[in-house]
C-alpha positions as CSV (number, residue, x, y, z in Angstrom):
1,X,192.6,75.8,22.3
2,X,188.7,75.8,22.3
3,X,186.2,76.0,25.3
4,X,185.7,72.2,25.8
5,X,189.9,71.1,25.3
6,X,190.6,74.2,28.6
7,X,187.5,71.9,30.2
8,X,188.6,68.5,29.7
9,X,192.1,69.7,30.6
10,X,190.9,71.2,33.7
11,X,189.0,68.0,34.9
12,X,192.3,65.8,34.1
13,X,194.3,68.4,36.1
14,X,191.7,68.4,39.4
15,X,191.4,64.5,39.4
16,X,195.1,64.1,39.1
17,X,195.6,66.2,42.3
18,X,192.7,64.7,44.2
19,X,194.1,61.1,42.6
20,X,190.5,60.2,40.9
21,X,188.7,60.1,38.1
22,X,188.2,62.3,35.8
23,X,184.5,60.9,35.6
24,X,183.7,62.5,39.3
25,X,183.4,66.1,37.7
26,X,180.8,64.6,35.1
27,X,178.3,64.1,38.4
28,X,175.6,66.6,39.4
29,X,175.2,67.8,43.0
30,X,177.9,66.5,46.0
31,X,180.5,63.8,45.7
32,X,182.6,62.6,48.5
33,X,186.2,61.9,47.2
34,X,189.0,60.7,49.8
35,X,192.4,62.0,48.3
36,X,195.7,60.4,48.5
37,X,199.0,61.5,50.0
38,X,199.2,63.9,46.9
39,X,196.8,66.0,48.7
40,X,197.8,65.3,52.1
41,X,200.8,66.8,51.4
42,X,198.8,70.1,50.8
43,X,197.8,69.9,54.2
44,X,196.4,66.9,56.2
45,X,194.2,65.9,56.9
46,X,193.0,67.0,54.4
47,X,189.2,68.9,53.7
48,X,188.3,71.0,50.7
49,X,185.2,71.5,49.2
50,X,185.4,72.1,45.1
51,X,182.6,73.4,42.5
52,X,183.1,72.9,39.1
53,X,180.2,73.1,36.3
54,X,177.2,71.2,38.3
55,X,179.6,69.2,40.3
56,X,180.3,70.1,44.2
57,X,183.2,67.9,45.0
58,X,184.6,67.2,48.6
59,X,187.7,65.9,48.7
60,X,188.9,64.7,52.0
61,X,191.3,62.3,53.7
62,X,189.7,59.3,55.0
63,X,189.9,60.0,58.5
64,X,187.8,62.8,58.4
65,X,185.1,61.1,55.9
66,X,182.5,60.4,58.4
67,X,183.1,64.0,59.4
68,X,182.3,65.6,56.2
69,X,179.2,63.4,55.4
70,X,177.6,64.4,58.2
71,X,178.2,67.9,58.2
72,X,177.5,68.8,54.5
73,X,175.4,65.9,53.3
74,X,171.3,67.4,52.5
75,X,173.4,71.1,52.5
76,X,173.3,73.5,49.7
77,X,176.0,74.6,48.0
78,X,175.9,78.1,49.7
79,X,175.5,76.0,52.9
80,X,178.6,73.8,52.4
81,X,180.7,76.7,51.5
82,X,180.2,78.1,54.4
83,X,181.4,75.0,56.5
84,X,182.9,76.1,60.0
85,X,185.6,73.8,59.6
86,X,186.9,74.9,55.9
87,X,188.2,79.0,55.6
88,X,189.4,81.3,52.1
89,X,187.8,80.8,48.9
90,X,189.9,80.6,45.8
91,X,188.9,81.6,42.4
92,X,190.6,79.9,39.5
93,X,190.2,81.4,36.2
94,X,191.1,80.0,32.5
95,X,191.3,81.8,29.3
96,X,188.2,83.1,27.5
97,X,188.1,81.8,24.0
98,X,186.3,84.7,22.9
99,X,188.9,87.1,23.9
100,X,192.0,85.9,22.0
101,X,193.5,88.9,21.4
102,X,196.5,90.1,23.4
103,X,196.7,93.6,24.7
104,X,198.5,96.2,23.6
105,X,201.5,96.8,25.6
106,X,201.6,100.4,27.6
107,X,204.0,102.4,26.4
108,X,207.1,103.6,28.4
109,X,208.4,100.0,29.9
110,X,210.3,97.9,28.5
111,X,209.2,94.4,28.4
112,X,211.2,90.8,28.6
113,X,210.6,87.3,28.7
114,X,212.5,84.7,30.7
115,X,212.2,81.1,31.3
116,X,214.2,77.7,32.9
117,X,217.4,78.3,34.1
118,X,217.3,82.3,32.5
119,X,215.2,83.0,36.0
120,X,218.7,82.6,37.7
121,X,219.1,86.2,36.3
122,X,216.6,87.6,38.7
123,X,217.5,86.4,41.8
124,X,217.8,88.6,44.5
125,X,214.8,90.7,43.3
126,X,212.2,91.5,45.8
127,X,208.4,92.3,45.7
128,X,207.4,89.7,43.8
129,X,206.1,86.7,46.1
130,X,203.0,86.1,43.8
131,X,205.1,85.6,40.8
132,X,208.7,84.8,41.2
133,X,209.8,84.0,44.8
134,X,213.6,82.1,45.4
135,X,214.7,80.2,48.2
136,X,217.5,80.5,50.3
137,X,219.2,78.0,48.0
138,X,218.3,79.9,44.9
139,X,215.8,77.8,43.8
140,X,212.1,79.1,42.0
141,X,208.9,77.5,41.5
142,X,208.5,79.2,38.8
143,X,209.6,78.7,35.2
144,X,208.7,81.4,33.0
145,X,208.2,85.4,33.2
146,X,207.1,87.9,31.5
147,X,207.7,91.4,33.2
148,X,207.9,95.6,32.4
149,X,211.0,97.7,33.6
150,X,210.9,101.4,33.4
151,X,214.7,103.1,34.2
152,X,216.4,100.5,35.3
153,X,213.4,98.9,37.9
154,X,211.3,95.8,37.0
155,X,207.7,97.9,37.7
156,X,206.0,94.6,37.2
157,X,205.9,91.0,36.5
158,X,203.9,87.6,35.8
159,X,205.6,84.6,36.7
160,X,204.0,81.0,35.6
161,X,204.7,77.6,37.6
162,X,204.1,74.4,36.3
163,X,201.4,72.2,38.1
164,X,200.9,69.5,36.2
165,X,201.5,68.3,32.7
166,X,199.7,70.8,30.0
167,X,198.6,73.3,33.2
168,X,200.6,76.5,34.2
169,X,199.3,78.9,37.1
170,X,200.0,82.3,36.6
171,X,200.8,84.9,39.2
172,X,201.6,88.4,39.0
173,X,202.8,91.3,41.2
174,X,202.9,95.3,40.4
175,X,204.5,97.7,42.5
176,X,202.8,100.2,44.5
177,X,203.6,103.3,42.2
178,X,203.2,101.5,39.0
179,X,199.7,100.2,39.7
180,X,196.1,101.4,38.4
181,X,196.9,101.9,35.3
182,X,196.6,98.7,33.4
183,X,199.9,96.8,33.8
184,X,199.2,93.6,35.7
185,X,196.5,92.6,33.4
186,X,198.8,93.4,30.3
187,X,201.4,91.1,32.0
188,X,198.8,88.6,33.0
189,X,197.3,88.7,29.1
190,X,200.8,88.3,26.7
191,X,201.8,85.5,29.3
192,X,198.8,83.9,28.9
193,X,198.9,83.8,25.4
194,X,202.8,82.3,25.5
195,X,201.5,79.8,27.6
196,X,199.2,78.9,25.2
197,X,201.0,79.3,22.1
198,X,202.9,75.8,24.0
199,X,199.4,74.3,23.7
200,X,199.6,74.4,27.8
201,X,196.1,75.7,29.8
202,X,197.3,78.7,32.1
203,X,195.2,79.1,34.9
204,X,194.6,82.0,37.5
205,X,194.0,82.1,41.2
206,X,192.1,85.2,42.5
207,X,191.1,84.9,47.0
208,X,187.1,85.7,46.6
209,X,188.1,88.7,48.8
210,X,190.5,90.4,46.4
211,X,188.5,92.1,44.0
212,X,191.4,93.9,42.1
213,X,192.8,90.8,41.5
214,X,189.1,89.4,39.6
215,X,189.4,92.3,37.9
216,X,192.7,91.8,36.7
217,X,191.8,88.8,35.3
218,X,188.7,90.0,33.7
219,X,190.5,92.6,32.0
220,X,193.4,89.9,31.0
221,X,191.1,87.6,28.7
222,X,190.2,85.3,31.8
223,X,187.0,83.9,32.5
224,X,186.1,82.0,36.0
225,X,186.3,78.2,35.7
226,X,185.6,77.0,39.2
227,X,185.9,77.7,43.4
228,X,187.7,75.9,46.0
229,X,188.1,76.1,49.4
230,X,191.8,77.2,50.4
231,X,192.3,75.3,53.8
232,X,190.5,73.9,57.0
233,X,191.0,74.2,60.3
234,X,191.8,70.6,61.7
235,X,195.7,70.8,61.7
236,X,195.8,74.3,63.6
237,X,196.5,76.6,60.5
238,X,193.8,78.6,61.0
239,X,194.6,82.1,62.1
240,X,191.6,81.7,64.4
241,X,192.4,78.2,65.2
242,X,191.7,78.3,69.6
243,X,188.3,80.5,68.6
244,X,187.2,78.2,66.3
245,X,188.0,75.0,67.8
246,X,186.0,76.1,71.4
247,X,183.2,77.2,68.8
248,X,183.5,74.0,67.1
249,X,185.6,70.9,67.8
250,X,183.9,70.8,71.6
């Protein structure tokens, strides 16, 4: 899978969540983009502000249209990004074609693969909330692993959920002891390369705050692809939601 097939997919992905176009992420500068109840189910109403290539994309529900134009409209992109109504900043990351290689694995685990109904075997193990998380009914989001056990204990593992037809996100979670030396990005790398070996586009989330987990994605064969907002602060989700709506929504 070339450079410009992980881009096309990307843009087919990101207007099938936002319900649009593919076309909008051809346009230079901002776009205004009211979503659907797709996103809305996200959180709504919805507000998040997108920057892919030269396109800076805000996609919002309709009741909070007029809202948006008038904060962000004659901003630049720094400017909009830091938009008092929208907090977190996610990095999304997709395979570097000039890194196809996969790591070598680090010696002393022992590594397995798992996928579909398989996952059932791990149930009950803890730790891993970025990679492989059950509900109290048993049930995963995710659909295929790739993890290192040394004596007996799963040390690490990357999990994969599906998110829409040829695009996987990746997650992956490393316990305390076993970290520093190399293993999530190993785990991150050979499940990347499954993925693709299915002709499907894994992706990669990092918070802009989280530097170790950039750098486990730099070190995996990952390059960044574009940024999004995480959430705004309209429905009271924000953790300084009575702050910022005295600052703000006066």
């Amino acid at each position: 899978m070339d450079n410009i097939e992980m881009t096309t997919i990307v843009k087919m992905h990101l207007a099938e969540f936002l319900e649009c176009g593919p076309e909008v992420f051809e346009k230079k500068g901002l776009v205004f983009q009211t979503v659907g109840k797709r996103a809305e189910r996200f959180q709504n109403p919805f507000f998040q502000v997108l920057s892919f290539g030269e396109t800076i994309a805000a996609a919002v529900s309709p009741s909070v249209l007029k809202t948006a134009e008038k904060l962000l409209t004659g901003k630049s992109r720094e400017e909009i990004f830091e938009c008092p109504l929208l907090y977190g900043q996610s990095i999304y990351y997709i395979p570097d074609a000039k890194q196809s290689s996969r790591a070598e694995l680090l010696p002393g685990y022992t590594y397995r693969g798992l996928e579909g109904e398989k996952l059932g075997e791990l149930q009950g193990t803890e730790g891993f909330d970025n990679s492989l998380l059950f509900d109290e009914k048993g049930r995963t989001n995710t659909y295929i692993v790739f993890y290192a056990e040394i004596h007996g204990e799963i040390a690490g593992l990357a999990g994969a959920s599906i998110e829409s037809g040829r695009v996987w996100e990746i997650g992956v979670d490393v316990k305390e002891r076993y970290r520093k030396g190399g293993l999530a990005s190993v785990l991150v790398n050979h499940l990347m390369h499954d993925i693709l070996e299915r002709d499907i586009l894994p992706i990669y989330c990092a918070a802009s705050s989280n530097a170790a987990s950039q750098a486990t994605a730099f070190r995996a064969g990952l390059k960044p692809c574009w940024i999004s907002t995480y959430k705004n602060i309209l429905d009271g989700s924000s953790g300084y939601d009575e702050l910022a709506r005295r600052l703000y929504l006066k």
